[in-house]
VEXDREN-2710 file (C-alpha; in Angstrom, 1 decimal):
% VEXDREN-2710
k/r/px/py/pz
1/UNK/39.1/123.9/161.3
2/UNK/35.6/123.0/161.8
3/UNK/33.2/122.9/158.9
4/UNK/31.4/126.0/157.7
5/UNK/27.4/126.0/157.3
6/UNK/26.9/126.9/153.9
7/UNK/25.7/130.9/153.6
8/UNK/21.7/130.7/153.4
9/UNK/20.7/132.7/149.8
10/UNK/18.2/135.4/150.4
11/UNK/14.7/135.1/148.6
12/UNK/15.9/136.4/145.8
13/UNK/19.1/134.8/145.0
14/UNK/17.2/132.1/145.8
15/UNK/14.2/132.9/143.0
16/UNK/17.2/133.9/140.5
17/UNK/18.8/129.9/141.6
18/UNK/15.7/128.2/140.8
19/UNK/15.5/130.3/137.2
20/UNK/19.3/129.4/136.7
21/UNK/18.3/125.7/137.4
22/UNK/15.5/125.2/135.3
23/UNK/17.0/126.6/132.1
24/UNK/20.6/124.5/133.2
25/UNK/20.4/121.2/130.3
26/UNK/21.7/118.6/132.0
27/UNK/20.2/115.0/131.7
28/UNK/20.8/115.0/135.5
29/UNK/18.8/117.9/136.8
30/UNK/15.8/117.1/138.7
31/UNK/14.6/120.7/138.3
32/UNK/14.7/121.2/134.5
33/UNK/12.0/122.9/133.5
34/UNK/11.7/121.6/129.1
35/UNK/11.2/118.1/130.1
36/UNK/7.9/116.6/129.0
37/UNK/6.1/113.7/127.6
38/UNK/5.0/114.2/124.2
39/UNK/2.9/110.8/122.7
40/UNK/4.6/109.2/119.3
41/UNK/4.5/106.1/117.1
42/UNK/6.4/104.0/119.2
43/UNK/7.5/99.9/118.5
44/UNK/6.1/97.2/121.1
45/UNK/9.3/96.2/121.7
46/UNK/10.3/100.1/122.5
47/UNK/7.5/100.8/124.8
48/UNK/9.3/101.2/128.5
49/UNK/8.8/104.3/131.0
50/UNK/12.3/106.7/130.3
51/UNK/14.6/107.2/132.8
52/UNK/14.4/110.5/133.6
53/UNK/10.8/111.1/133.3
54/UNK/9.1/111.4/137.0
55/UNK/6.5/109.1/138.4
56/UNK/4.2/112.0/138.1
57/UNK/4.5/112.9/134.5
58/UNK/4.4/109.1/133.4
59/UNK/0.8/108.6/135.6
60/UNK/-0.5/111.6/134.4
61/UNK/0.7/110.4/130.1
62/UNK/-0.7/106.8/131.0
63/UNK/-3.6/108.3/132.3
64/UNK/-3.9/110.2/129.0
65/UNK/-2.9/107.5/126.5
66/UNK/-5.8/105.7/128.5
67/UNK/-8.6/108.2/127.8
68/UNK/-7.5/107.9/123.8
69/UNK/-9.3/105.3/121.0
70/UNK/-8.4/102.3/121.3
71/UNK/-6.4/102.6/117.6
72/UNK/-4.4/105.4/119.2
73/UNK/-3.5/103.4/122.2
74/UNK/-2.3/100.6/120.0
75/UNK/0.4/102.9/118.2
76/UNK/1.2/105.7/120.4
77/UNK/3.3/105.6/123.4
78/UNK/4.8/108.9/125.5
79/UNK/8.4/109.6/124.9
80/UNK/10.4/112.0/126.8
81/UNK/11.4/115.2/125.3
82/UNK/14.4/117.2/126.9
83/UNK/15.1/120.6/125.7
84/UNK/14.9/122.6/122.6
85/UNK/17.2/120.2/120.6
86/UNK/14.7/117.2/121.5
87/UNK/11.8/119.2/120.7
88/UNK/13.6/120.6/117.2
89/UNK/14.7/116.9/116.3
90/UNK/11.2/115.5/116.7
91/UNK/9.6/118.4/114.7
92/UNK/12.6/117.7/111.4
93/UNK/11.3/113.9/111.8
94/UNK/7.1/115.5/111.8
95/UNK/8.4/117.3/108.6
96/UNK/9.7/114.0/107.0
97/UNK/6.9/112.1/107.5
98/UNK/4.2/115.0/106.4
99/UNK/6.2/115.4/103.8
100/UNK/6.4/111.5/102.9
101/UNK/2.6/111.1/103.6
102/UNK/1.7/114.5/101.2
103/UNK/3.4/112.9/98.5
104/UNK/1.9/109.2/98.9
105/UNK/-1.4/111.2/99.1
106/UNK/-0.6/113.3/96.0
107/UNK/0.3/109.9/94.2
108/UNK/-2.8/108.2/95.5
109/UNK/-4.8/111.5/94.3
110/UNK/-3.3/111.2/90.7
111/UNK/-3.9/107.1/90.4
112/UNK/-7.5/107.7/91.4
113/UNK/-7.8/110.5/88.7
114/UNK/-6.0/108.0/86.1
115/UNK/-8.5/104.9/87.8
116/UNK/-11.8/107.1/86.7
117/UNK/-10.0/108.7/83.1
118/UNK/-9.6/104.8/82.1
119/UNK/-13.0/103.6/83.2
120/UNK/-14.6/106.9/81.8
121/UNK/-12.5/106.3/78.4
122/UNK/-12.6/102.4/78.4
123/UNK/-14.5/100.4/81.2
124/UNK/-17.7/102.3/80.8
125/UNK/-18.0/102.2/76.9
126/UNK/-16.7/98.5/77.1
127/UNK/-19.8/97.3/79.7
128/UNK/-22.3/99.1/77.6
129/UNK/-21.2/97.5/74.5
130/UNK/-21.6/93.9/76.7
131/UNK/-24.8/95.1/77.7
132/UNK/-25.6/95.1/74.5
133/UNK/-24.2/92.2/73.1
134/UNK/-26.4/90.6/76.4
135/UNK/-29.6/92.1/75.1
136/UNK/-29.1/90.7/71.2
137/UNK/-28.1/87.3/72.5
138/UNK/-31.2/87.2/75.0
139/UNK/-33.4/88.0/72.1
140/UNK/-32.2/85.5/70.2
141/UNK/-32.6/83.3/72.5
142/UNK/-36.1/83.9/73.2
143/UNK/-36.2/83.5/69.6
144/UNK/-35.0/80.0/69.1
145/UNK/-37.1/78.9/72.6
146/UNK/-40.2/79.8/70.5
147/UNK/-39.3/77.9/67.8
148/UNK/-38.7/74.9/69.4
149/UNK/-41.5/75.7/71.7
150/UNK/-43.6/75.6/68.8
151/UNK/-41.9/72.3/67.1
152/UNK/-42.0/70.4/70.4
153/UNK/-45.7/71.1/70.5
154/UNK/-46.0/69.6/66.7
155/UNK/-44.5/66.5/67.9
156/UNK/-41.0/67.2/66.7
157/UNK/-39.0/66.5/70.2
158/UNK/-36.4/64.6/69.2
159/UNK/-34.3/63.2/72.5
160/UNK/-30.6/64.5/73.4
161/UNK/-29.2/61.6/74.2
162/UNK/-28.6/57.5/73.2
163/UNK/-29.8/56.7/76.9
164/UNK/-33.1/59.5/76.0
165/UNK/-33.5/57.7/72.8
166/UNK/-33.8/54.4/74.2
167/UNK/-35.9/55.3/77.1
168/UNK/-38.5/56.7/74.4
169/UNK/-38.6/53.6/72.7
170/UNK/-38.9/51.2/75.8
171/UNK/-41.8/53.8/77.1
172/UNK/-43.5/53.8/73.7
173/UNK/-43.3/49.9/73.6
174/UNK/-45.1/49.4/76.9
175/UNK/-47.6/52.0/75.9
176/UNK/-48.7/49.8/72.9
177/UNK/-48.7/46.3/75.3
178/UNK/-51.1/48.1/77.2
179/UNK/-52.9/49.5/74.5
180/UNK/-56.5/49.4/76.7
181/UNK/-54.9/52.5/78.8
182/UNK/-54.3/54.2/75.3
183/UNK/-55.4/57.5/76.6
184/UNK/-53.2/57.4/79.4
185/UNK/-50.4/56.1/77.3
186/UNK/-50.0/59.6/75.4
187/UNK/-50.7/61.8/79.1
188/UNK/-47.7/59.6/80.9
189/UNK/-45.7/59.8/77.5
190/UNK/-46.3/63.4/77.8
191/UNK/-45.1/63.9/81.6
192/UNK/-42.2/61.5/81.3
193/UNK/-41.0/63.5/78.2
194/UNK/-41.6/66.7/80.0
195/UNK/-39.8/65.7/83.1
196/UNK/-36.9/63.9/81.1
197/UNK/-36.4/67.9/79.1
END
């Protein structure tokens, strides 16, 4: 028996096929309808074009994930999404992570509040007391530099130091050889002191 052409499908049959084939869930099907690209957080090592995703959809999600910031392009990558179960899997795993992120926000939100209570209750009333303490101790500071201001100017300096102590003496000692340049003995006695404090 010789072979039988196959029966040609009127236009509508043929509309009704198409319909049939687009709603038919079968990794295989060229013509399925609920297959797209949809961009997610994707590993380096994960990033490779799907198998059944056309060369058409992947130029036009490259050509997206192109046009994106630079920060986007670094973590996103388009995954193929086939079907209702795909699209309900990937919206239970958007729910966990909103979920996750709401409550590290939330705890971020209380540590924040419990940051500022403790500064309000302790940090702040703890600076101002330093300020204060600061403001005594300069003032007595400036105190004491005005007494010994006042001493140093009545001849009271008395050196720091051994090595101070007997560089007075060896200056005061040459002063008196040369007791011709007496004026200028006091004036250099004067600068060498004030440089040495």
């Amino acid at each position: 028996m010789a072979p039988v052409a196959p029966l040609s499908l009127s236009p509508s049959d043929r509309d009704i096929q198409a319909i049939v084939d687009a709603y038919k869930e079968d990794p295989g099907n060229p013509r399925y309808a609920y297959r797209h690209l949809l961009f997610s957080v994707t590993e380096p090592s994960q990033r490779v074009k799907p198998v059944a995703a056309s060369d058409i959809m992947w130029a036009e999600a490259m050509g997206k994930l192109e046009g994106m910031d630079s920060s986007d392009r670094e973590r996103l990558w388009p995954q193929l999404v086939q079907g209702f179960k795909d699209l309900s899997y990937r919206l239970k795993l958007q729910d966990e992570v909103l979920v996750s992120d709401t409550e590290r926000l939330s705890m971020t939100h209380s540590n924040v509040k419990k940051l500022q209570r403790h500064f309000q209750a302790d940090t702040y009333p703890w600076i101002q007391r330093l300020k204060q303490q600061e403001l005594v101790i300069e003032r007595r500071l400036l105190r004491i530099m005005r007494i010994v201001e006042a001493l140093e100017n009545r001849g009271y300096r008395v050196p720091l130091t051994t090595e101070e102590a007997n560089l007075y003496e060896q200056l005061v000692a040459i002063a008196k050889q040369v007791s011709f340049l007496f004026p200028l003995y006091y004036l250099y006695a004067w600068l060498v002191m004030a440089v040495l404090y």
